[in-house]
VEXDOLUM-354563 format. One record per residue: residue number from 1; residue in three letters; x, y, z of N, C-alpha, C, O in turn. Coordinates in steps of 0.05 Angstrom, whole numbers, plus 32768, in hexadecimal, padded with zeros to 4 digits. Example, Ala and Ser with C-alpha at 12.3 -4.5 7.8 and 13.67 -1.06 7.14 Angstrom:
# residues 2
n;res;n_x;n_y;n_z;ca_x;ca_y;ca_z;c_x;c_y;c_z;o_x;o_y;o_z
1;ALA;8108;7F8E;809C;80F6;7FA6;809C;8108;7FBE;809C;811D;7FBE;80A9
2;SER;8101;7FD3;808E;8111;7FEB;808F;8102;8001;809D;810C;8017;80A1
***
This chain:
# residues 194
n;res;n_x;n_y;n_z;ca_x;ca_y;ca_z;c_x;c_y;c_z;o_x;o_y;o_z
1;UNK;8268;889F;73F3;826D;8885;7400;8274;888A;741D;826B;887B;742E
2;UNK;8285;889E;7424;8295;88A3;743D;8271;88AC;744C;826F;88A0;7462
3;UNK;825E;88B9;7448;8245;88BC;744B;8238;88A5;7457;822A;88A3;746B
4;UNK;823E;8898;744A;8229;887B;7451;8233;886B;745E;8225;885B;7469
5;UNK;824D;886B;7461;8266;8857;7473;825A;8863;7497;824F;8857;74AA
6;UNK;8266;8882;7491;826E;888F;74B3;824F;8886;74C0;824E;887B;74D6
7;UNK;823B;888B;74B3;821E;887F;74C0;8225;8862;74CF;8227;885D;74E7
8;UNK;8227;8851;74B8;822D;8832;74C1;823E;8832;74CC;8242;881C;74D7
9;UNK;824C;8841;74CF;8268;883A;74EA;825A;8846;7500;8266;883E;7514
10;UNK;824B;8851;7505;8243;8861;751B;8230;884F;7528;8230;8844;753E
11;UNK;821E;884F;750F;8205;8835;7525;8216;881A;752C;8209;880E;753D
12;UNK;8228;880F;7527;8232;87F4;7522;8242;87FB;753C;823B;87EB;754D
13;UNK;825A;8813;7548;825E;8818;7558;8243;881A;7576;8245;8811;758D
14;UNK;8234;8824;756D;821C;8824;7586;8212;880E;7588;8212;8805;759F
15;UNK;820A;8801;7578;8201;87D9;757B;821D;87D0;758A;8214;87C9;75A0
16;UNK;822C;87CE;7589;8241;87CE;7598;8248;87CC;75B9;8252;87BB;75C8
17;UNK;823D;87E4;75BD;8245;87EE;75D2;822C;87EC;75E6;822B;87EF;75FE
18;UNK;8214;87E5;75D0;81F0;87E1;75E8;81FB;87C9;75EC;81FB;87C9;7605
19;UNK;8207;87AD;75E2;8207;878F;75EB;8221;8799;75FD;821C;8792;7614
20;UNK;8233;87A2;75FD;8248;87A5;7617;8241;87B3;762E;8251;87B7;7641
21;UNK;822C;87B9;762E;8220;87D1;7642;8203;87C3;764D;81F5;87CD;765E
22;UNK;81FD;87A5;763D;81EC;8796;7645;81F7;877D;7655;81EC;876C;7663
23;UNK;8215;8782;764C;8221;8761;7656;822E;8778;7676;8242;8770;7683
24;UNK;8221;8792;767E;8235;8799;7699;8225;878F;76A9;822A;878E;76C1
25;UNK;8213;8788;76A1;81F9;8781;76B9;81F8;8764;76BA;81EB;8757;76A8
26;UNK;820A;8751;76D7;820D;873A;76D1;81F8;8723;76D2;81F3;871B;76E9
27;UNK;81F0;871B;76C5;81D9;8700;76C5;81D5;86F1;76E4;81BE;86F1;76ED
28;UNK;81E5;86E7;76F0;81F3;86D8;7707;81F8;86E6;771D;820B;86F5;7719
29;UNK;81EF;86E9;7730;81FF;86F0;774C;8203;86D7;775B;81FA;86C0;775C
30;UNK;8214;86E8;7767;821F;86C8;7780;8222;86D3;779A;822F;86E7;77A0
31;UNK;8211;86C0;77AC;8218;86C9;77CB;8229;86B4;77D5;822A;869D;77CD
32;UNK;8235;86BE;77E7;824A;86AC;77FF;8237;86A7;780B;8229;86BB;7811
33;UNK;822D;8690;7813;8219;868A;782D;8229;867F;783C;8228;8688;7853
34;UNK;8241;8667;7838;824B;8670;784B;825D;8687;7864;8262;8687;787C
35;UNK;8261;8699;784B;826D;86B4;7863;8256;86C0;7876;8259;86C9;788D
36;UNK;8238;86BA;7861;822A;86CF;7870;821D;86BF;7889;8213;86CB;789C
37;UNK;821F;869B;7886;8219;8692;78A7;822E;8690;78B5;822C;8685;78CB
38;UNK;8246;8699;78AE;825C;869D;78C4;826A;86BB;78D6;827A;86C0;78E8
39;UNK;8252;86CD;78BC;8256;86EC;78C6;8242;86FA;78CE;8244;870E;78DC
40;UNK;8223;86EB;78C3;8210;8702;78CB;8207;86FF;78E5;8207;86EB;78F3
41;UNK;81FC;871A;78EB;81FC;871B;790D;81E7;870D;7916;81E5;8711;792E
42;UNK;81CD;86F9;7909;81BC;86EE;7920;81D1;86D2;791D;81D1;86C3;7931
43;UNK;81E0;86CC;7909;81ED;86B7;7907;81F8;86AD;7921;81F4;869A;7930
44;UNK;820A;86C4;791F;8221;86C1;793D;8216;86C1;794F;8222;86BA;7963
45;UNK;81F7;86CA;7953;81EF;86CB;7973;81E3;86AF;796F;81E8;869F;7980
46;UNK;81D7;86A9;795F;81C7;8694;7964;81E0;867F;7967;81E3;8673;797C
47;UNK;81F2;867C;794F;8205;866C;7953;8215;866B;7976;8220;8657;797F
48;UNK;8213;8682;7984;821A;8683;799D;8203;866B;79AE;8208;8657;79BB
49;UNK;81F1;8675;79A8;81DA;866C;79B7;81D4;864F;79B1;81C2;864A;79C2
50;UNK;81D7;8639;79A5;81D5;862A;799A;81F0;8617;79A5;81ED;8602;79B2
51;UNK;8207;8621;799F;8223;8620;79B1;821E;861E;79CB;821C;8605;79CF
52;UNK;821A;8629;79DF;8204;8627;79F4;81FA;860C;79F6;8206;85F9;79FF
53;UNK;81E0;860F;79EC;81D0;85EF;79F0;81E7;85DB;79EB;81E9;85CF;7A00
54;UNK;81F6;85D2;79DD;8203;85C3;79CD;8219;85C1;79EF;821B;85AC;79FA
55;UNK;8220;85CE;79F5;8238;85CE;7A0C;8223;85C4;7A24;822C;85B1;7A31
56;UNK;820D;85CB;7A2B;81F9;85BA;7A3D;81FC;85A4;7A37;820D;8594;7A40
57;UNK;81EA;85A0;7A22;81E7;857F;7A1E;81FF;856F;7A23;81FD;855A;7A30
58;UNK;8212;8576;7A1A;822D;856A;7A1F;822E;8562;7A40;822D;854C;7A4B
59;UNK;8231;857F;7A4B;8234;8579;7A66;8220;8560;7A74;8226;854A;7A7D
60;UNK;8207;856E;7A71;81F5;8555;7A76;81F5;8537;7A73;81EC;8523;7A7F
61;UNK;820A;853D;7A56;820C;851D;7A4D;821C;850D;7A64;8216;84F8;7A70
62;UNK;8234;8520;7A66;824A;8522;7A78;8238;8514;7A96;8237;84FC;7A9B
63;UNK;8231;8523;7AA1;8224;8523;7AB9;8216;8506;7AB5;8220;84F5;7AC4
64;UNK;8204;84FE;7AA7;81FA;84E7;7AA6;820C;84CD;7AA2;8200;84B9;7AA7
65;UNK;8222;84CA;7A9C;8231;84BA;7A8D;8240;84AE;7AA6;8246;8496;7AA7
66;UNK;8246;84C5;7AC2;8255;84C7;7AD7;824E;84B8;7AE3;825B;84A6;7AEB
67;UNK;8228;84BE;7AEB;8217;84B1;7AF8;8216;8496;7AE9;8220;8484;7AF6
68;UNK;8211;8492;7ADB;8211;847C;7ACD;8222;8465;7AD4;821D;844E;7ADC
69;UNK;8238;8473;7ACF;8251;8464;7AD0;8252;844A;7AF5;8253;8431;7AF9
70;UNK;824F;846A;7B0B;8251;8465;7B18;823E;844E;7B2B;8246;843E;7B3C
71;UNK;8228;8453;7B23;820F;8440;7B25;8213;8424;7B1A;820F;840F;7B26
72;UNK;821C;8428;7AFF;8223;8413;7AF4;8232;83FB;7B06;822A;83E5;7B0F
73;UNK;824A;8408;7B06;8265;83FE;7B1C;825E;83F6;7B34;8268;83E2;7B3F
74;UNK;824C;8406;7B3F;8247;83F8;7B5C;8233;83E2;7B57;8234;83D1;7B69
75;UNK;8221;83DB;7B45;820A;83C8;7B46;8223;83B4;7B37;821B;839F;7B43
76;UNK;8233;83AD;7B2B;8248;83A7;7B1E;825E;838E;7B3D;8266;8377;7B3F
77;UNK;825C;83A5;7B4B;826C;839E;7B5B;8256;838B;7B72;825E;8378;7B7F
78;UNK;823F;8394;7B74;822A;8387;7B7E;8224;8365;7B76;8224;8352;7B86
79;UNK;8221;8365;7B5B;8221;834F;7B54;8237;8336;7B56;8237;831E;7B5D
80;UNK;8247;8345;7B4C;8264;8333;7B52;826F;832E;7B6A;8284;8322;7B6E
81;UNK;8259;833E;7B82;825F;8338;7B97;824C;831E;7BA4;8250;8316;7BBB
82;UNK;8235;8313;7B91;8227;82FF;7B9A;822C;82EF;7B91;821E;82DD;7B9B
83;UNK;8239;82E8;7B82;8252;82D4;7B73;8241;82BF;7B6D;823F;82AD;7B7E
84;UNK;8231;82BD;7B55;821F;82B3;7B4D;81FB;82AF;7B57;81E7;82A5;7B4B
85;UNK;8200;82BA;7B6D;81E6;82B4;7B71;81C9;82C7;7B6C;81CB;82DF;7B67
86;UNK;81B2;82BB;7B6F;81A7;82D5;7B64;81AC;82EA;7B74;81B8;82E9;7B89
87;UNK;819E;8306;7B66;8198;831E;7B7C;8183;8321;7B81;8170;831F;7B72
88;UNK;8185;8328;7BA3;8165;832F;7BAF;8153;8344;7B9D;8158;834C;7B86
89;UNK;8146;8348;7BA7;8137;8366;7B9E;8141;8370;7BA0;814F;8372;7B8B
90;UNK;8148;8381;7BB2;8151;83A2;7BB8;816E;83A3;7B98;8171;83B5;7B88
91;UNK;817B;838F;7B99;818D;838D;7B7C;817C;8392;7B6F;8178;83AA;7B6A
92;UNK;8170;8382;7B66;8158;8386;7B49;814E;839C;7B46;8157;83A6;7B32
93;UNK;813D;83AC;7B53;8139;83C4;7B58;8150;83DB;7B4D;8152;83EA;7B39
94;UNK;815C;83D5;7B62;817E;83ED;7B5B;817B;83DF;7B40;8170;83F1;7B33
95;UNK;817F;83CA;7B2F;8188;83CA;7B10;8170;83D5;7B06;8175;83E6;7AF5
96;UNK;815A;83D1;7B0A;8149;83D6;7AFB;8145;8402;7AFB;8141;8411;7AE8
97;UNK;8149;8407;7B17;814D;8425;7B17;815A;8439;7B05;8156;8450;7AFD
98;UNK;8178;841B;7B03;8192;8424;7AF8;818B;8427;7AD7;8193;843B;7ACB
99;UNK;817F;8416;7AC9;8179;8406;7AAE;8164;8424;7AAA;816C;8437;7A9C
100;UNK;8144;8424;7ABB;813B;843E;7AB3;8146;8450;7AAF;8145;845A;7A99
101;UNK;8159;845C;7ACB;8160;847A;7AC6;8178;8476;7AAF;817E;848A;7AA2
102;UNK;817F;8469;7AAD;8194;8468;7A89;8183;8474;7A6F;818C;8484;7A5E
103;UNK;8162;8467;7A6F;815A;8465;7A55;814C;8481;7A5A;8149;848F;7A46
104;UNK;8144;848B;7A73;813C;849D;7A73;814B;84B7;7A70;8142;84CD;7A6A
105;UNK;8167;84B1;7A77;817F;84C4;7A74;8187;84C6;7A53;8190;84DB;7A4A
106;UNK;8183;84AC;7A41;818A;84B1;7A29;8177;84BF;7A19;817E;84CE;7A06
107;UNK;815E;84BC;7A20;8144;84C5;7A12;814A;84E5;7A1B;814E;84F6;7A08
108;UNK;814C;84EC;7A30;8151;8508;7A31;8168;8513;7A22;8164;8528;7A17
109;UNK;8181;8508;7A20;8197;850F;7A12;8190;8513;79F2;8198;8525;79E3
110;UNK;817E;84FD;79EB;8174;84FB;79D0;815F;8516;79D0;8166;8529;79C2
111;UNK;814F;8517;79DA;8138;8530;79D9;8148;854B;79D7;813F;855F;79CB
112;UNK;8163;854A;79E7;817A;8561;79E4;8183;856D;79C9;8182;8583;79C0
113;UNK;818D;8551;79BE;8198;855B;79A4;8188;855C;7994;818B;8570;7986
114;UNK;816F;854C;798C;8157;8551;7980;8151;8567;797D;814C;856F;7966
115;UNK;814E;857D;7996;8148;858C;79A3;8158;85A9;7990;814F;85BB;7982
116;UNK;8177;85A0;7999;818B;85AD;7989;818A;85B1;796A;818B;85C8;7962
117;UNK;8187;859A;7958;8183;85A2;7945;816E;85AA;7933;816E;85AF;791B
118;UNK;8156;85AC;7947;813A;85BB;793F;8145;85CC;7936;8148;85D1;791E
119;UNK;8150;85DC;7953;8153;8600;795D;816E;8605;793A;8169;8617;792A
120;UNK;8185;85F4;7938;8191;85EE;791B;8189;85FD;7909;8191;8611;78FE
121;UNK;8174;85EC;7909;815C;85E8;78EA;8148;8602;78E9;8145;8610;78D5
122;UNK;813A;8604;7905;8131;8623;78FE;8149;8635;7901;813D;8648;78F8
123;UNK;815F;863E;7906;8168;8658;78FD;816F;8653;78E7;816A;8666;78D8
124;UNK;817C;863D;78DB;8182;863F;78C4;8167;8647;78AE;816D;8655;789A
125;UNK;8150;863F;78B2;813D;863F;78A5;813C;865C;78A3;813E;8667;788D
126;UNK;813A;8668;78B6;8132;8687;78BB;8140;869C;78B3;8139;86B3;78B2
127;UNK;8159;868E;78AB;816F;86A0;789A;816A;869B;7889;8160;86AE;787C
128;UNK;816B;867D;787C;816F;8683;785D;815A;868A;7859;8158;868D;7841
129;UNK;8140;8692;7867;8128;869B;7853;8129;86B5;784E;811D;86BF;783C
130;UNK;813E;86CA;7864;813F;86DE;7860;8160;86E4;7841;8168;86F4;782F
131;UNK;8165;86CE;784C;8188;86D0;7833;8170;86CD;781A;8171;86DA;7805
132;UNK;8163;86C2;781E;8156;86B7;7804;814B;86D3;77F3;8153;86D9;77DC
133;UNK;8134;86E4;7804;8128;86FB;7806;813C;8711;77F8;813A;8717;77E0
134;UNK;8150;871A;780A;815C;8727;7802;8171;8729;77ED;817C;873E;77E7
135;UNK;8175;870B;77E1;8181;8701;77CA;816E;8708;77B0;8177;8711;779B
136;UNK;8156;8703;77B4;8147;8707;779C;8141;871F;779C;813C;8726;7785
137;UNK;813E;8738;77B2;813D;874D;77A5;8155;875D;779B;8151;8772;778F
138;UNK;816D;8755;779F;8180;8762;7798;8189;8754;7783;81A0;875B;777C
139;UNK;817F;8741;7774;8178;8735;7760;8168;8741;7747;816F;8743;772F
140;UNK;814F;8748;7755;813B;875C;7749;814E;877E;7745;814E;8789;772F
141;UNK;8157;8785;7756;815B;8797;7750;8176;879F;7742;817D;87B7;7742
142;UNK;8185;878D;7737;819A;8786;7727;8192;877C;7707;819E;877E;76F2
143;UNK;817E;8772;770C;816A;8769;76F0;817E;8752;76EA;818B;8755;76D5
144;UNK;8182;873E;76F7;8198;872A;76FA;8184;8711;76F0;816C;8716;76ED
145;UNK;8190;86F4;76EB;817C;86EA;76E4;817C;86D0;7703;8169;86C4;770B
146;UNK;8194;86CF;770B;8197;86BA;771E;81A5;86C3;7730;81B6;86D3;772A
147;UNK;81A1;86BB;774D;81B9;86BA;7767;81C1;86A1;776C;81AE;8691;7770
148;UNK;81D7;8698;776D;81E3;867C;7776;81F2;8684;778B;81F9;869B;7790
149;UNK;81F7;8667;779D;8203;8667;77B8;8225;8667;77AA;822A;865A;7795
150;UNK;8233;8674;77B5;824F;8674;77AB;8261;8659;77AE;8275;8656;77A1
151;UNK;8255;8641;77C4;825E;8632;77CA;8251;861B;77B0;8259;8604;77B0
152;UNK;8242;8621;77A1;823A;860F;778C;8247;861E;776B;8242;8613;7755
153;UNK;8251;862E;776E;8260;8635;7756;8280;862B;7757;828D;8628;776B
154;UNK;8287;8626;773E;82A1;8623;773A;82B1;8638;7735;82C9;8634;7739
155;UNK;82AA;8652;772B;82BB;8666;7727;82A2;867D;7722;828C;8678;7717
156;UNK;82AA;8698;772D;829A;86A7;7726;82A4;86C2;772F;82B2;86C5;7743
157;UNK;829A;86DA;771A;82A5;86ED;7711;829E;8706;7736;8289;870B;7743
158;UNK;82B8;870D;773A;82B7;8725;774F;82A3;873D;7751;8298;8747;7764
159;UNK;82A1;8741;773B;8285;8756;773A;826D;874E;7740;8260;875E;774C
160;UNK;8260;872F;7738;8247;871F;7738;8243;871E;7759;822B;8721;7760
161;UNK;8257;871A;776E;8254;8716;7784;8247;872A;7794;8253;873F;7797
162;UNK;822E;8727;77A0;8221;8738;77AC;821B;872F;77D3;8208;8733;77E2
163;UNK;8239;8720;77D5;8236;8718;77F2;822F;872E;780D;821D;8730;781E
164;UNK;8248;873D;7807;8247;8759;7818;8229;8768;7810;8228;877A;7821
165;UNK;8218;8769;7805;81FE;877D;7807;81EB;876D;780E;81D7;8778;7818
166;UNK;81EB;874F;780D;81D8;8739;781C;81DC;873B;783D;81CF;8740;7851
167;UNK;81F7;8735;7836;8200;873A;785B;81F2;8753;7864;81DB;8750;786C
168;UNK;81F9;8767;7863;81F5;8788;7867;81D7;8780;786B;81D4;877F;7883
169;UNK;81BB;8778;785D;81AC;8777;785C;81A2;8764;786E;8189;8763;7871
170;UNK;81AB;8759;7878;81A9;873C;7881;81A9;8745;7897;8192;8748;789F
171;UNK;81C4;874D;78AE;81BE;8762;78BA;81B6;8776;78C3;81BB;877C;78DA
172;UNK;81A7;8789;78B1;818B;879E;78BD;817D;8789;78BD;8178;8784;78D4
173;UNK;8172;8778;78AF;8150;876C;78B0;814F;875D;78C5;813B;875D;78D4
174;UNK;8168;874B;78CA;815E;8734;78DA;8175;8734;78EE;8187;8724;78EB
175;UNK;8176;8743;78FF;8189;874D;7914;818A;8734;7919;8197;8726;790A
176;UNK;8178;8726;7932;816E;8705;7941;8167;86FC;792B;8164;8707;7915
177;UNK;8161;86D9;7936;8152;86CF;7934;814E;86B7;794A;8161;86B1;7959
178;UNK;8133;86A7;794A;812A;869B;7963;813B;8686;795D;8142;867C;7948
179;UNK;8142;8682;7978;8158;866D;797E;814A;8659;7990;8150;8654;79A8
180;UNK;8133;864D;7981;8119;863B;7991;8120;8618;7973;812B;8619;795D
181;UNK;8116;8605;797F;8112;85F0;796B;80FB;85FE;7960;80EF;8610;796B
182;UNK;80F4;85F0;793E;80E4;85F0;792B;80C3;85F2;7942;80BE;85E8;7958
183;UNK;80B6;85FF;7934;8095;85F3;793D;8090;85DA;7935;8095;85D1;791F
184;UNK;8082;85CE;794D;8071;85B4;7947;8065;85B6;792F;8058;85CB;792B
185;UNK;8066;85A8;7921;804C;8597;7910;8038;858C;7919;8038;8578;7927
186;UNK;801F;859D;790F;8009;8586;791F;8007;8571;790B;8009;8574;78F3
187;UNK;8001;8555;7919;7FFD;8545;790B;7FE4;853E;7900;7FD4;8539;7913
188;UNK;7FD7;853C;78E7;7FB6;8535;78E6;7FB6;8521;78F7;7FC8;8513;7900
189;UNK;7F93;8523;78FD;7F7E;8519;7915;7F7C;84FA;7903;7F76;84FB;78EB
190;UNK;7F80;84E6;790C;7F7A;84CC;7904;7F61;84C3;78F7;7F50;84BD;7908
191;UNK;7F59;84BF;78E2;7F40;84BB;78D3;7F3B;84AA;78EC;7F4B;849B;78F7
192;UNK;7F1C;84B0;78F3;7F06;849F;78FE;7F06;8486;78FD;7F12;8488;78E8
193;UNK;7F05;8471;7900;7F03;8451;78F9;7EE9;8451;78F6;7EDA;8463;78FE
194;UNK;7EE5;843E;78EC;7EC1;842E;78DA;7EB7;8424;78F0;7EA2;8417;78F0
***
């Protein structure tokens, strides 16, 4: 009997120990994406660079707003100086100068930030395709079945986290990246009319 037991304790011990030695290899990884767009290095430059435009436009806004102001006030003070009556030309003109260069000052302010959050949209684009890249092969090479963003889990195990080797990687591959708005879209050519 003691014969036929120590066998079955032995294999029953090894079935054992293959599912605990299958459960070390975790199903799940999780990246910080946010650590890695607040640490990796095209992040910070681009994020520099981007910081930049963003402090122009401002200024510019600034600068326009001055002019504005001040143009405003004097055609302001123009009118209330003819105390109802109409204004010649040369008034009309100055408002009408004043009224253009406004819409033409906002349209540029708008083409700014427009502008701004292209340039946004492609780096972010250009990272996560590489976070993306280098998530799935260190994925693959973990024999893992999923990567999730850490900011979409509710709790998750210290070992599964593979932030630091995305970063690390993230950094040799993609030192830069272009700090330009998105490419145009061409738009299709308008069907012919009948």
């Amino acid at each position: 009997m003691r014969k036929i037991l120590f066998p079955l304790v032995a294999v029953g011990a090894m079935l054992s120990v293959a599912p605990a030695a299958a459960q070390q290899r975790p199903s799940v990884l999780v990246v910080d994406t946010d650590k890695i767009l607040g640490e990796c290095t095209a992040c910070r430059a681009a994020g520099t660079a981007i910081q930049g435009q963003i402090t122009s436009g401002r200024t510019r806004a600034q600068q326009l707003q001055t002019q504005w102001q001040t143009e405003q006030k004097a055609l302001e003070a123009a009118v209330t100086a003819l105390a109802g009556k109409q204004p010649d030309a040369a008034l009309q003109q100055r408002v009408q100068r004043y009224q253009t260069s406004r819409q033409q000052g906002e349209a540029e302010l708008s083409q700014k930030e427009n502008q701004i959050q292209s340039t946004q949209a492609n780096v972010q684009r250009q990272i996560a395709s590489r976070v993306v890249q280098i998530s799935e092969q260190s994925r693959a090479r973990r024999q893992a079945d999923l990567v999730v963003a850490k900011n979409s889990t509710l709790a998750s195990n210290a070992a599964s986290d593979i932030t630091a080797e995305v970063l690390a990687a993230l950094n040799q591959q993609l030192p830069a990246v272009s700090v330009t708005p998105l490419p145009q879209q061409q738009q299709p050519a308008a069907p012919a009319g009948r």
